[in-house]
DORO-956726 format. One record per residue (C-alpha): residue number from 1; x, y, z. Coordinates in Angstrom, 3 decimals. Layout:
// DORO-956726
{seq=NUM&c1=X&c2=Y&c3=Z}
...
END
This chain:
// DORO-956726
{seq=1&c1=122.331&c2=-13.200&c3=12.753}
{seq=2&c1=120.768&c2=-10.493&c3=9.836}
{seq=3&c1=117.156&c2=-12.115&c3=11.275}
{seq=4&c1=118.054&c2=-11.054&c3=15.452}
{seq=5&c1=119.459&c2=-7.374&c3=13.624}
{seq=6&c1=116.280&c2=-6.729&c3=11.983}
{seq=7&c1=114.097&c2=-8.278&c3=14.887}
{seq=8&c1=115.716&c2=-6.175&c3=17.141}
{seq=9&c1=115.218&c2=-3.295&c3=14.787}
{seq=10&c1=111.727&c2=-3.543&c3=14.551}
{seq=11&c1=111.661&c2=-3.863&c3=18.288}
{seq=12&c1=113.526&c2=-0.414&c3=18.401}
{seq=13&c1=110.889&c2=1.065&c3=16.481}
{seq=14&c1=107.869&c2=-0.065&c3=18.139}
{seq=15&c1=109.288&c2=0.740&c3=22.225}
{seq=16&c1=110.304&c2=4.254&c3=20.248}
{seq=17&c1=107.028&c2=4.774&c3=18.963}
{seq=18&c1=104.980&c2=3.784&c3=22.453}
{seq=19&c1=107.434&c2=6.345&c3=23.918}
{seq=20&c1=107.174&c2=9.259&c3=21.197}
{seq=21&c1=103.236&c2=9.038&c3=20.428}
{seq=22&c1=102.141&c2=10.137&c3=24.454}
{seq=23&c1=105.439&c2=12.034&c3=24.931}
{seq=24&c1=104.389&c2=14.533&c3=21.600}
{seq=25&c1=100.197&c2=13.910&c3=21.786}
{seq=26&c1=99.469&c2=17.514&c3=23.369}
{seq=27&c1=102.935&c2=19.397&c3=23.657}
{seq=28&c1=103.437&c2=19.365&c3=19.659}
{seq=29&c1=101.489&c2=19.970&c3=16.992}
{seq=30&c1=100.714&c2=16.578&c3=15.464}
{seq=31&c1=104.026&c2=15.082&c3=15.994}
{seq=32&c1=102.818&c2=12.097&c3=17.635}
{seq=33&c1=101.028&c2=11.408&c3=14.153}
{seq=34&c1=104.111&c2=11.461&c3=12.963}
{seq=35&c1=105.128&c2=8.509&c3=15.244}
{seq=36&c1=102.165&c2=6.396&c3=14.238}
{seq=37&c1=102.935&c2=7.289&c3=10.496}
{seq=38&c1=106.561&c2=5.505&c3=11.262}
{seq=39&c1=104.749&c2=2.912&c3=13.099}
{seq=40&c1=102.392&c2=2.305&c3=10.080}
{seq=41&c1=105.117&c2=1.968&c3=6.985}
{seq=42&c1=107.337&c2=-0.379&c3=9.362}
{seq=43&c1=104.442&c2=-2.435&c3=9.724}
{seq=44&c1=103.156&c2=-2.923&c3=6.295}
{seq=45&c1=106.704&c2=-3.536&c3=5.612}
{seq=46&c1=107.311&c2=-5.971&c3=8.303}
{seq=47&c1=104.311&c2=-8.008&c3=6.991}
{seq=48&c1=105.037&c2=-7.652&c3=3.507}
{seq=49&c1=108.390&c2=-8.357&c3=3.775}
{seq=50&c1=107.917&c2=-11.245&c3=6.378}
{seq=51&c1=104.789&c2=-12.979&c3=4.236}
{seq=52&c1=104.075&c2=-15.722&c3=7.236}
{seq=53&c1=101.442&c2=-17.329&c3=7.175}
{seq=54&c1=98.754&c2=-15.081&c3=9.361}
{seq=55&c1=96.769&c2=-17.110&c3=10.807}
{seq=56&c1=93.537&c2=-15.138&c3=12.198}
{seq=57&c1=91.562&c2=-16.248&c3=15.411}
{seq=58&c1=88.744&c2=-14.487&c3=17.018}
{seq=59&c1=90.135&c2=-11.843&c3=18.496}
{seq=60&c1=92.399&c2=-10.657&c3=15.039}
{seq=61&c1=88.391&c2=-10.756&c3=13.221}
{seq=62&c1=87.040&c2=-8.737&c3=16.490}
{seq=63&c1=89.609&c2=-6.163&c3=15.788}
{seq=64&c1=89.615&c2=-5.679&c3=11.936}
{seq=65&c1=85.770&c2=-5.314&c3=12.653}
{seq=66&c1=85.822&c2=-2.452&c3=15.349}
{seq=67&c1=88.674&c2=-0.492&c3=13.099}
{seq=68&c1=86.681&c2=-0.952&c3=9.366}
{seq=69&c1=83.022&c2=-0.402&c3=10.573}
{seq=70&c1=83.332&c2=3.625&c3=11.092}
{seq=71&c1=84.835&c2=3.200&c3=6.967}
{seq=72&c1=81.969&c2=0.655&c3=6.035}
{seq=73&c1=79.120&c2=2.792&c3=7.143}
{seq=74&c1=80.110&c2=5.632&c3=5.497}
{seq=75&c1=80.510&c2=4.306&c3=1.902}
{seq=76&c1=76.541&c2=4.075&c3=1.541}
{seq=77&c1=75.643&c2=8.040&c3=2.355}
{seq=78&c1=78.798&c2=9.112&c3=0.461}
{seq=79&c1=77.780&c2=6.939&c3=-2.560}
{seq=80&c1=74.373&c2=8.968&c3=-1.965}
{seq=81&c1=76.559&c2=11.971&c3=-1.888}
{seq=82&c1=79.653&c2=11.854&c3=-3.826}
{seq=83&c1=80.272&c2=15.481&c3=-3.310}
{seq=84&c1=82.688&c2=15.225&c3=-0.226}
{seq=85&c1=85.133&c2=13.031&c3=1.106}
{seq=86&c1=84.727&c2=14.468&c3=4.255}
{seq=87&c1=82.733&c2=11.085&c3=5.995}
{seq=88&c1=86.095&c2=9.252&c3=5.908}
{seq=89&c1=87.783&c2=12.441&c3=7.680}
{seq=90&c1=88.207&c2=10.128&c3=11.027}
{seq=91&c1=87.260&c2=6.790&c3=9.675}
{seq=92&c1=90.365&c2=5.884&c3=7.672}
{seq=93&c1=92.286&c2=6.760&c3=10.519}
{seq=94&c1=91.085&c2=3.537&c3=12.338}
{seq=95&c1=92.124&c2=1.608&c3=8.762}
{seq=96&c1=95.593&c2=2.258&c3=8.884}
{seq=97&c1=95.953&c2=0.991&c3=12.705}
{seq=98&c1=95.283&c2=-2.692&c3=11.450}
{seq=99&c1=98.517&c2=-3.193&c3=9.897}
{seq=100&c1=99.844&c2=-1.563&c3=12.538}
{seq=101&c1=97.847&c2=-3.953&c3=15.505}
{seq=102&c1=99.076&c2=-7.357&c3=13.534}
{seq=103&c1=102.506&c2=-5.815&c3=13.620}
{seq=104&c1=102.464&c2=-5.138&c3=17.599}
{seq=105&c1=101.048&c2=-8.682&c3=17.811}
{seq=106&c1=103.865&c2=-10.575&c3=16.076}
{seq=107&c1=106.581&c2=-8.414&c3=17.584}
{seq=108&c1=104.775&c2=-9.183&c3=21.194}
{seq=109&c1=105.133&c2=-12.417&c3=20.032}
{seq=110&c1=109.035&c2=-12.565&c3=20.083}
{seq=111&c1=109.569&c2=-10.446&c3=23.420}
{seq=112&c1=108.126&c2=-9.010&c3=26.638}
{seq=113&c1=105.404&c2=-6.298&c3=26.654}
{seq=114&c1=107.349&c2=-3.117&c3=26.338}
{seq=115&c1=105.473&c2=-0.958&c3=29.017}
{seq=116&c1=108.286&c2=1.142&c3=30.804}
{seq=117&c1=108.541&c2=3.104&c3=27.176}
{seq=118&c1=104.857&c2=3.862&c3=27.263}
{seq=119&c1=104.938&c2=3.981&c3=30.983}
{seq=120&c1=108.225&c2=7.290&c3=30.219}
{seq=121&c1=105.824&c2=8.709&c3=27.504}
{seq=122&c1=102.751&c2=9.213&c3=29.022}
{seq=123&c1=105.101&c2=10.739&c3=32.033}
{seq=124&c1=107.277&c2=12.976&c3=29.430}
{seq=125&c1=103.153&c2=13.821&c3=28.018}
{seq=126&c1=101.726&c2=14.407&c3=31.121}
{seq=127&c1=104.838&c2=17.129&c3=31.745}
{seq=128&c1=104.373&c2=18.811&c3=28.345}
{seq=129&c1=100.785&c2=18.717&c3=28.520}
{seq=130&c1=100.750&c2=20.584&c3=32.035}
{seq=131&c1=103.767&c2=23.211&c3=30.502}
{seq=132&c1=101.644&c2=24.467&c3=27.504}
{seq=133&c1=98.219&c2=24.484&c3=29.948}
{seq=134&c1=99.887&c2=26.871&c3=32.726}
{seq=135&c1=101.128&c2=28.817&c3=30.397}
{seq=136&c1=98.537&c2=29.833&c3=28.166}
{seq=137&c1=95.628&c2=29.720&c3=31.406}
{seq=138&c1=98.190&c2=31.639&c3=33.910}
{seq=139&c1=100.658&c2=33.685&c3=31.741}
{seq=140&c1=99.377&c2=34.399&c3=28.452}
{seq=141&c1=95.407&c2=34.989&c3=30.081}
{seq=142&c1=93.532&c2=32.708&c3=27.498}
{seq=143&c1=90.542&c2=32.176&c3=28.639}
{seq=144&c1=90.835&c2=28.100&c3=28.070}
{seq=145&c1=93.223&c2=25.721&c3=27.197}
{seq=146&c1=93.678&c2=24.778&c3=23.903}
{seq=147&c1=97.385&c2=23.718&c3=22.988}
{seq=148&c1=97.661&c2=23.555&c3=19.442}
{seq=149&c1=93.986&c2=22.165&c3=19.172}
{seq=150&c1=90.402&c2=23.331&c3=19.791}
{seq=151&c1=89.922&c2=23.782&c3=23.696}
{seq=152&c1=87.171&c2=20.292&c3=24.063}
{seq=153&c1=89.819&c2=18.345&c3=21.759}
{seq=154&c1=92.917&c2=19.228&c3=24.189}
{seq=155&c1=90.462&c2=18.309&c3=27.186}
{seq=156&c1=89.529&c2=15.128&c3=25.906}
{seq=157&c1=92.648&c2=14.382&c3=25.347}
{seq=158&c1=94.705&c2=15.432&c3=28.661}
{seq=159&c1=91.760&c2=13.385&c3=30.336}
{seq=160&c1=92.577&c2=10.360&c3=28.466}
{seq=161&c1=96.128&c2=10.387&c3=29.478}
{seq=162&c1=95.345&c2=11.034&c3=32.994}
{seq=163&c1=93.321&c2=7.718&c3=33.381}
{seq=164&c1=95.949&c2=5.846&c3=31.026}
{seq=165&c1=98.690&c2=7.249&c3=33.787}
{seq=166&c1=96.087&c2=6.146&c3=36.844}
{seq=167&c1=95.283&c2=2.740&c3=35.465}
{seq=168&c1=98.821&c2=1.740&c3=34.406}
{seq=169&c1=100.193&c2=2.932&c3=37.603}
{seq=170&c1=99.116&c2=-0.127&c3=39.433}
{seq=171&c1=101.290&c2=-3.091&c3=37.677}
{seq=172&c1=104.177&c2=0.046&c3=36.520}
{seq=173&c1=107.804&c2=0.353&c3=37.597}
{seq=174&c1=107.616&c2=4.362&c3=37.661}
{seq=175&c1=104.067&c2=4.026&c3=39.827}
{seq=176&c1=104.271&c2=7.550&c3=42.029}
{seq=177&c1=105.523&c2=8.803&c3=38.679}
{seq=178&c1=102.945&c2=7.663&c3=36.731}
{seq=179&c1=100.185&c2=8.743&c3=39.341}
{seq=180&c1=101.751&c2=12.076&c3=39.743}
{seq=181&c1=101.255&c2=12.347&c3=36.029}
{seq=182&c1=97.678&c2=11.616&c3=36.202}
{seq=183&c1=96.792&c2=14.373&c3=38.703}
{seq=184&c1=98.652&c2=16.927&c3=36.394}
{seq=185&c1=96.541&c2=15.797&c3=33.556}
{seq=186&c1=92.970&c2=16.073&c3=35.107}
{seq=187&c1=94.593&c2=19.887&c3=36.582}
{seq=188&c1=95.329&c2=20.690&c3=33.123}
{seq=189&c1=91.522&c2=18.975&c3=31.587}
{seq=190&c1=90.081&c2=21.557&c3=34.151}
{seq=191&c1=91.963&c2=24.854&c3=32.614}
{seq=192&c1=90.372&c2=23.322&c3=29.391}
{seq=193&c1=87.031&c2=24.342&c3=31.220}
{seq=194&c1=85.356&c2=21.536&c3=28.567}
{seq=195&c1=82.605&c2=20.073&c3=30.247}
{seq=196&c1=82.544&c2=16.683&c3=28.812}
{seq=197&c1=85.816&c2=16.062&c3=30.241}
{seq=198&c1=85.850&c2=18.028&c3=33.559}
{seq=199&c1=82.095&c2=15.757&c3=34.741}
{seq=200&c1=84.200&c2=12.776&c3=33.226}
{seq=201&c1=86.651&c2=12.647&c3=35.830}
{seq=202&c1=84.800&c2=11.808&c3=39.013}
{seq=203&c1=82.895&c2=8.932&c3=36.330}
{seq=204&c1=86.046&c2=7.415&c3=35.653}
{seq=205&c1=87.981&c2=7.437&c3=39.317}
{seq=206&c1=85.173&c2=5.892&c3=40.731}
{seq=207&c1=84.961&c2=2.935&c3=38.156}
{seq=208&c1=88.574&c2=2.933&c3=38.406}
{seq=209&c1=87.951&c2=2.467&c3=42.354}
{seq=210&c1=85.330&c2=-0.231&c3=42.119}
{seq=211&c1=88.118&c2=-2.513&c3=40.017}
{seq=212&c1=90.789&c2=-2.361&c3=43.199}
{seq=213&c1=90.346&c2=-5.073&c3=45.490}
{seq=214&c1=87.604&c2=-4.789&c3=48.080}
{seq=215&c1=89.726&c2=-4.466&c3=51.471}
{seq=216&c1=90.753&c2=-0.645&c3=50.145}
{seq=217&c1=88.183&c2=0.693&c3=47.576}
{seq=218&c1=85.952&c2=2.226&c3=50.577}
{seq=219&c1=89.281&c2=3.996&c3=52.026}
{seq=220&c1=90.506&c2=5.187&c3=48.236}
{seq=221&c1=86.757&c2=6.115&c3=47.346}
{seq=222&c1=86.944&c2=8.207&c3=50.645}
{seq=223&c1=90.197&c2=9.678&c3=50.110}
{seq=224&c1=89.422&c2=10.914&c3=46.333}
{seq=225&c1=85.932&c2=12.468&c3=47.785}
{seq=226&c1=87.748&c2=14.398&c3=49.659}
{seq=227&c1=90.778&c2=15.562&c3=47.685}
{seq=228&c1=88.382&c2=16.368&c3=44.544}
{seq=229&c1=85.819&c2=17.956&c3=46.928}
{seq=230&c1=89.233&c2=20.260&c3=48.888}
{seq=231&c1=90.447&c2=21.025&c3=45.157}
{seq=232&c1=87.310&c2=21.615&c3=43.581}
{seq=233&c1=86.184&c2=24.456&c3=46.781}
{seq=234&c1=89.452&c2=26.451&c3=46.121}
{seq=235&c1=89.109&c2=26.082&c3=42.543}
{seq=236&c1=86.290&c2=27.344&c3=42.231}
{seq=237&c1=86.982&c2=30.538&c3=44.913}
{seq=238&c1=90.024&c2=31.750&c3=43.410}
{seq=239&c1=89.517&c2=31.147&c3=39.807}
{seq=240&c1=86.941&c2=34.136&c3=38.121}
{seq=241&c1=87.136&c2=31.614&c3=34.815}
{seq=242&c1=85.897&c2=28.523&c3=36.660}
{seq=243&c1=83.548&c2=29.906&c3=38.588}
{seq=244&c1=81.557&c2=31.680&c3=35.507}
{seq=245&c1=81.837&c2=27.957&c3=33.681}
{seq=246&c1=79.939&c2=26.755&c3=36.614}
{seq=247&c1=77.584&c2=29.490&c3=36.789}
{seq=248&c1=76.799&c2=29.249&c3=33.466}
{seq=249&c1=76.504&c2=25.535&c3=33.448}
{seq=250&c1=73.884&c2=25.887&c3=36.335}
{seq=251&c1=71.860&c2=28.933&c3=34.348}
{seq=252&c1=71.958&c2=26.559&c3=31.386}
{seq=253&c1=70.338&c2=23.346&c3=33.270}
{seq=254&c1=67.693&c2=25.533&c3=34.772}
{seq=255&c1=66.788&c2=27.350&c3=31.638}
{seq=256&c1=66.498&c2=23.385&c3=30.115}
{seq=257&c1=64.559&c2=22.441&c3=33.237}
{seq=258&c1=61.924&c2=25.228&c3=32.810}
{seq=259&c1=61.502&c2=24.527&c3=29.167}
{seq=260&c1=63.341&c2=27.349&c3=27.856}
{seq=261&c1=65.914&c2=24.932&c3=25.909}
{seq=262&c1=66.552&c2=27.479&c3=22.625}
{seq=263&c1=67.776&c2=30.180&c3=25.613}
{seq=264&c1=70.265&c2=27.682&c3=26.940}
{seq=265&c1=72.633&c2=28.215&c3=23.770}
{seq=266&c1=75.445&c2=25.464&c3=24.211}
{seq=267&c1=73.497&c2=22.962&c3=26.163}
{seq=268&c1=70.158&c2=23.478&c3=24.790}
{seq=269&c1=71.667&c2=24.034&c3=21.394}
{seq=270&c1=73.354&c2=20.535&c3=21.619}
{seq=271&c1=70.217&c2=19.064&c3=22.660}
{seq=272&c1=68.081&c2=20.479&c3=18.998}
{seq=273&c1=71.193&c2=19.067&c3=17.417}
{seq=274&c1=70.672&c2=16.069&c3=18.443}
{seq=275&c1=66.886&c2=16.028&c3=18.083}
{seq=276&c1=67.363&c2=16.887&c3=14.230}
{seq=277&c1=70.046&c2=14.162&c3=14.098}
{seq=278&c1=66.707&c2=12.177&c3=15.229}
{seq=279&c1=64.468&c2=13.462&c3=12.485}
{seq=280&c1=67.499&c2=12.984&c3=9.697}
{seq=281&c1=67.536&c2=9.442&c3=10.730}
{seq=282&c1=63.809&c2=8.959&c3=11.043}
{seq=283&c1=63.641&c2=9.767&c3=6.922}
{seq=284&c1=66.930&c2=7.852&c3=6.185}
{seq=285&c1=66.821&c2=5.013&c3=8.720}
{seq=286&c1=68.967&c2=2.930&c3=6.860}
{seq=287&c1=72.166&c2=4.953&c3=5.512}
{seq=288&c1=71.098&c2=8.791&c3=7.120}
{seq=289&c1=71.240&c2=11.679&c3=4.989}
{seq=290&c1=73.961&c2=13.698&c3=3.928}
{seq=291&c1=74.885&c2=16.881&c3=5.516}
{seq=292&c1=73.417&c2=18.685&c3=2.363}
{seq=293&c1=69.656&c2=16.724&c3=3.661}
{seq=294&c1=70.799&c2=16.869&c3=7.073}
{seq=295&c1=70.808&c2=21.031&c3=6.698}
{seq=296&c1=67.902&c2=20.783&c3=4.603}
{seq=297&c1=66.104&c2=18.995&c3=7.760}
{seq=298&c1=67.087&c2=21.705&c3=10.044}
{seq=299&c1=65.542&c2=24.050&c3=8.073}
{seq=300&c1=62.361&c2=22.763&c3=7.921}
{seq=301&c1=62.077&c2=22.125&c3=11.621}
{seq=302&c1=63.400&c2=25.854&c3=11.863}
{seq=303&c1=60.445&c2=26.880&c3=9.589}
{seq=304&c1=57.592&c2=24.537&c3=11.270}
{seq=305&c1=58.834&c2=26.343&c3=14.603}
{seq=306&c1=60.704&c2=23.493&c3=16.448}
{seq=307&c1=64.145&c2=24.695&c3=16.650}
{seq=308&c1=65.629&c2=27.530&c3=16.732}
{seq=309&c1=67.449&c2=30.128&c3=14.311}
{seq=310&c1=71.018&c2=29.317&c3=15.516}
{seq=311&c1=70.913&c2=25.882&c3=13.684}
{seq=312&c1=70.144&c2=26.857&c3=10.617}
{seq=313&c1=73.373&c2=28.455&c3=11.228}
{seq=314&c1=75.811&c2=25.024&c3=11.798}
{seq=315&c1=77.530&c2=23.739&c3=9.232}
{seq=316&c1=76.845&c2=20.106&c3=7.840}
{seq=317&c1=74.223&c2=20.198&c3=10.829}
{seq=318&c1=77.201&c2=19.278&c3=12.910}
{seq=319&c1=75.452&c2=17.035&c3=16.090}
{seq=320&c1=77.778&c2=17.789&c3=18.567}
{seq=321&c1=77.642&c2=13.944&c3=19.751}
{seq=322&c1=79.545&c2=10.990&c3=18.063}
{seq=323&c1=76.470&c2=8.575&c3=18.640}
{seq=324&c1=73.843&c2=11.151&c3=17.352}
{seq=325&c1=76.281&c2=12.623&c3=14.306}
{seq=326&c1=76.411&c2=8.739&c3=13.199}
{seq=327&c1=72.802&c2=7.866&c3=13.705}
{seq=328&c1=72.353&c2=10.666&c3=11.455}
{seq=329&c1=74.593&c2=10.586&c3=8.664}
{seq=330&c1=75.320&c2=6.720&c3=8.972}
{seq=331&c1=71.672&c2=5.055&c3=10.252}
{seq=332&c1=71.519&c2=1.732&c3=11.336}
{seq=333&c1=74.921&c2=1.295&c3=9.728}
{seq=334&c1=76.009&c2=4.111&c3=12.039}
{seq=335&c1=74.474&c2=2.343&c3=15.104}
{seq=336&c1=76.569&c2=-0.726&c3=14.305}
{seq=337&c1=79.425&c2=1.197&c3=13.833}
{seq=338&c1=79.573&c2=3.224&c3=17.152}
{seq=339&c1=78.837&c2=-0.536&c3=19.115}
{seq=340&c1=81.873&c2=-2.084&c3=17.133}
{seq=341&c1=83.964&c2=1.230&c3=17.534}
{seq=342&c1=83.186&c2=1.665&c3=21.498}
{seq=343&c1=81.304&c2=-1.000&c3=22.930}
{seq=344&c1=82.801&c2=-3.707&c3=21.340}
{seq=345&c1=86.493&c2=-2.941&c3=23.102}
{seq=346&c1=84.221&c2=-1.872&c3=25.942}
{seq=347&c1=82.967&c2=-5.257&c3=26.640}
{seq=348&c1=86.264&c2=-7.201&c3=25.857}
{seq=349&c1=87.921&c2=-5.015&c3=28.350}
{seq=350&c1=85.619&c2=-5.387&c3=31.152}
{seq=351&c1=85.872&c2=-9.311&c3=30.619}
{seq=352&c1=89.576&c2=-9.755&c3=31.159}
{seq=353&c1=89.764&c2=-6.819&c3=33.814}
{seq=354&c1=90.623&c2=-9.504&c3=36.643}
{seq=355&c1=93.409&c2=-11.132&c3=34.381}
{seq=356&c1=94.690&c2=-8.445&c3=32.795}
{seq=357&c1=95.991&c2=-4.746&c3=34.138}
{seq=358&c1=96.098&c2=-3.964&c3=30.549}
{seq=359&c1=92.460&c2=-4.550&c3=30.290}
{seq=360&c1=91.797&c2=-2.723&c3=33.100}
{seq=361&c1=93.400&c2=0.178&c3=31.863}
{seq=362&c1=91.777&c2=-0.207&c3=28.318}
{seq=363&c1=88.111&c2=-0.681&c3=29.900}
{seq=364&c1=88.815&c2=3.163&c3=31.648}
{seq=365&c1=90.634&c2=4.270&c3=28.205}
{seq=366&c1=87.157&c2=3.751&c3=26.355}
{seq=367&c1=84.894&c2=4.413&c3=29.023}
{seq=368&c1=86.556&c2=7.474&c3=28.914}
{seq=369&c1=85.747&c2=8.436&c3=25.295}
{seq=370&c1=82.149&c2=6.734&c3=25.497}
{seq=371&c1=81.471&c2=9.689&c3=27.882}
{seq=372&c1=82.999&c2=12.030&c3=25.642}
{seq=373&c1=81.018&c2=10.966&c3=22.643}
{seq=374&c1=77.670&c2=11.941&c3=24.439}
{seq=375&c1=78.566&c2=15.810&c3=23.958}
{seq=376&c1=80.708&c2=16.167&c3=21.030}
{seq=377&c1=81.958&c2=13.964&c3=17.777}
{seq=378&c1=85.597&c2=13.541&c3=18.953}
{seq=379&c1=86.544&c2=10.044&c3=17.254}
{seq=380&c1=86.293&c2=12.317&c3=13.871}
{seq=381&c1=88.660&c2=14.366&c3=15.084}
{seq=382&c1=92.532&c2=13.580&c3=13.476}
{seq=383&c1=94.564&c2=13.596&c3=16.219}
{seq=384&c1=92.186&c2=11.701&c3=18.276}
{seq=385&c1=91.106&c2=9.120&c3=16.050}
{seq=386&c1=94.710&c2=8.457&c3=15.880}
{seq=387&c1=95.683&c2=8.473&c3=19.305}
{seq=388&c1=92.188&c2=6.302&c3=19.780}
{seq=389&c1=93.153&c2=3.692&c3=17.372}
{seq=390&c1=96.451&c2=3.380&c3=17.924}
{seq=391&c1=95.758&c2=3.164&c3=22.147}
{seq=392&c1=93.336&c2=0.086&c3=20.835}
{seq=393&c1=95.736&c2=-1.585&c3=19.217}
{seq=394&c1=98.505&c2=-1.227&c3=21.612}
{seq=395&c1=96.097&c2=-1.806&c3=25.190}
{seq=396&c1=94.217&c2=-5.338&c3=23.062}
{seq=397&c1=97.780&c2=-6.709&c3=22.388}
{seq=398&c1=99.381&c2=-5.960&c3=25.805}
{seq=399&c1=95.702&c2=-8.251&c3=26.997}
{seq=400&c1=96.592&c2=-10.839&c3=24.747}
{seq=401&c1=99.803&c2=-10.982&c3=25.985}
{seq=402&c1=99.045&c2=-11.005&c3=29.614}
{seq=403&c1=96.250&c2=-13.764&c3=28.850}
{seq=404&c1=98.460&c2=-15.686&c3=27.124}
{seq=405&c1=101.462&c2=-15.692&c3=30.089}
{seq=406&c1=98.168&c2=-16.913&c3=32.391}
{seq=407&c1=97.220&c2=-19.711&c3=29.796}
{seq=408&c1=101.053&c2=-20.657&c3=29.883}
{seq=409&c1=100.968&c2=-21.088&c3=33.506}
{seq=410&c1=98.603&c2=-23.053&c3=33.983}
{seq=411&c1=99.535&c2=-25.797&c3=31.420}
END
């Protein structure tokens, strides 16, 4: 009897914490932290308390790797440093989330997956998310979204819980729910006017097309064409804001195009960022430098005339890319860190995407941020390494669930 009380109590916690992290992730300011903080002391006490006898298979060693290899790679260049603990800013996020993904396993274990409370929070989200957006854009006149975060971080965000809202809808009790949701996400990623996430969408509803059976992807493909193509026209004609991000997009590629890439000051700038994250790796291939040699690097490129002044002005020669800003300070350790910390669930995704709607909905989740990664360093980022790890955790055990009911079957 005590054993079903506190069985069902952890169960409480865990369907309250799928609810409460997407409910609070862009209407609060960190609450939904707060949620995976809860989730995190439950677990280690749950498997302290419990002491079974874990017994690891492939997949338990797959995850422990992609949520320690961001930590590992960073102990090298801040041994070289020991000035800052700053490298672990997002890495020890992913840490914490392994207690909390063997905890979601053995409680997965004992009961179905819990999906209508994540299902209700990403809905509950999606509402808050489109509240705050409307009305700083409309009412207050900001010139971009932000929430309570920087303007790219709130856009890569609200994108992420569009797709997770599009992707679930299809095996979801609360489906027209769920895909209303979505399209008041990607509205509210577009008053973000961030880039990365806006040129993400179309990416990610296509791929999310090609994985619906074959008899309606052509009609679906044709019907988002056109709704994207309607919404983007009178976008762009009645809003002043959108239509200046597009212009200056469009001055920005041709200035890059002609060879004037210093003039082209967010685009071009990202793109000398990321060609001193190249040199900073080329004299540390191993560990990279530390943002004290990773400055130092800018400034001699500024001096030998291959970049220009603005650099010199970023601080810890920031790369403005998660692959480029770990190839840099991390090396080859970095290199192996980004494949375990995106490709990795990547790959595992895409092979269980016919099985699994859970898959299919993690595959998008990542893709999602593997785009996002090209143009800034977002998995650093507290509230989205967070969100990231604890979506990994969640979306990997809700697969092994669904591949374990198919294994069942079939014996």
């Amino acid at each position: 009897m005590v054993v079903e009380m506190e069985n069902t109590y952890y169960k409480k916690i865990l369907n309250g914490c799928l609810f409460l992290v997407p409910a609070l992730l862009l209407c609060t300011k960190n609450f939904s932290i707060g949620a995976i903080l809860i989730l995190l002391f439950t677990s280690v006490w749950y498997l302290i308390k419990e002491k079974k006898d874990y017994t690891l298979d492939k997949l338990d060693w797959m995850v422990i790797a992609i949520l320690s290899a961001y930590f590992i790679a960073n102990i090298p260049v801040y041994l070289s440093d020991m000035e800052t603990t700053r490298y672990f800013k997002g890495a020890s996020r992913y840490l914490f989330i392994i207690p909390i993904y063997f905890f979601i396993r053995h409680i997965l274990n004992e009961t179905t997956t819990p999906r209508k409370y994540l299902d209700w929070g990403i809905f509950l989200g999606s509402i808050g998310t489109i509240i705050i957006s409307v009305y700083q854009f409309y009412i207050k006149g900001m010139p971009r979204v932000d929430g309570y975060l920087y303007s790219i971080n709130f856009g890569y965000l609200s994108c992420s819980l569009a797709f997770l809202a599009l992707t679930l809808a299809y095996s979801s009790h609360i489906k027209k729910i769920l895909w209303l949701s979505s399209l008041i996400c990607c509205f509210a990623t577009i008053l973000t006017l961030t880039r990365g996430a806006i040129f993400a969408i179309p990416l990610l509803v296509v791929f999310s097309i090609l994985f619906q059976s074959k008899q309606h992807r052509l009609r679906n493909m044709l019907k988002i064409v056109i709704v994207m193509s309607v919404f983007f026209i009178v976008f762009y004609t009645y809003s002043s804001k959108f239509q200046d991000r597009i212009n200056y997009t469009t001055t920005e590629f041709h200035r890059i195009l002609s060879g004037d890439v210093a003039d082209a000051k967010s685009s071009g700038g990202r793109i000398q960022l990321w060609h001193s994250a190249t040199q900073s790796f080329m004299k540390s291939p191993l560990i990279g430098q530390t943002y004290a040699q990773r400055e130092a690097t800018i400034r001699q490129l500024y001096q030998e005339g291959k970049v220009s002044h603005w650099l010199t002005s970023v601080k810890r020669a920031h790369a403005h890319s998660q692959y480029f800003e770990m190839l840099a300070s991390n090396g080859i350790l970095g290199i192996l860190a980004f494949v375990a910390l995106i490709f990795v669930p990547l790959f595992f995704f895409l092979r269980h995407v016919k099985q699994s709607t859970h898959a299919f909905s993690g595959f998008i989740f990542v893709l999602g941020f593997s785009i996002f990664c090209l143009t800034e360093v977002p998995l650093e980022q507290n509230l989205i390494s967070s969100f990231y790890g604890f979506m990994l955790a969640v979306l990997i055990n809700f697969t092994r669930n669904d591949l374990n009911h198919i294994q069942d079957n079939e014996t």
